[in-house]
N, C-alpha and C positions, 0 to 999 in steps of 0.2 A: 517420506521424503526427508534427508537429512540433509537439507539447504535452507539456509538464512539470510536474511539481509536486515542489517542495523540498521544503517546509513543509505534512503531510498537514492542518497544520488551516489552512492556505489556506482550503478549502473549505467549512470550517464557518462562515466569514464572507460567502463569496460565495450560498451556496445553504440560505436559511430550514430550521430544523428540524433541517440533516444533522448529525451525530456522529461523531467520528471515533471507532473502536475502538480499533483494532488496527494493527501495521505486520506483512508476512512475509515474508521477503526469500525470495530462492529457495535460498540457499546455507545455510537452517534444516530442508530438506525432510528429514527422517527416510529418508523410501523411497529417496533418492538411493541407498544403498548396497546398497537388495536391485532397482532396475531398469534401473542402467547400468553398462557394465561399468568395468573397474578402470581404464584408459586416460582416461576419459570422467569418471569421478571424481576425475584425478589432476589433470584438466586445471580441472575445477570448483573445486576447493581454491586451485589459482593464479589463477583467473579472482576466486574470492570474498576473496580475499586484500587485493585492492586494492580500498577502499569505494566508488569510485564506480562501480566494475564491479558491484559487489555490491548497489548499489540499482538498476541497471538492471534487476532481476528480480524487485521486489519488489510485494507488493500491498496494496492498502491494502483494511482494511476499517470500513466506514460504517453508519449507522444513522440511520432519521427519528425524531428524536423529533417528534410528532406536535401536544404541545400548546404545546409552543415554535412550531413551523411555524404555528399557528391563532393564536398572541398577534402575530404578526409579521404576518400576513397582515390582520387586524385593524386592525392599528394602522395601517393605509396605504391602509383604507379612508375 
């Protein structure tokens, strides 16, 4: 897939209604320590080390507000 997004509220411009939440990168996951082993987490900590290794794993999350989406859709009637 060759699509990116920097700026997670990019998308609250491009797409009526969405919200952005939340960011989770992958190297905040809690369970990393009880489901891989010690090798695998050594290698994690150096991988997450450097930020833009560390935003390769990250996820965004989003929300419709719903009456925002109905004012916009509205207006372009």
């Amino acid at each position: 897939m060759n699509w990116a997004i920097d700026d997670p509220h990019e998308l609250e411009t491009a797409v009526a209604g969405l919200v952005f939440d939340s960011e989770w990168l992958s190297g905040d996951v809690p369970d990393i320590e009880q489901y891989y082993p010690w090798m695998s987490r050594q290698l994690f900590r150096i991988i997450f080390a450097v930020t833009p290794l560390r935003r390769l794993g990250r996820r965004l999350r989003y929300h419709f507000d719903h009456a925002a989406s109905q004012r916009t859709t509205s207006r372009h009637r």
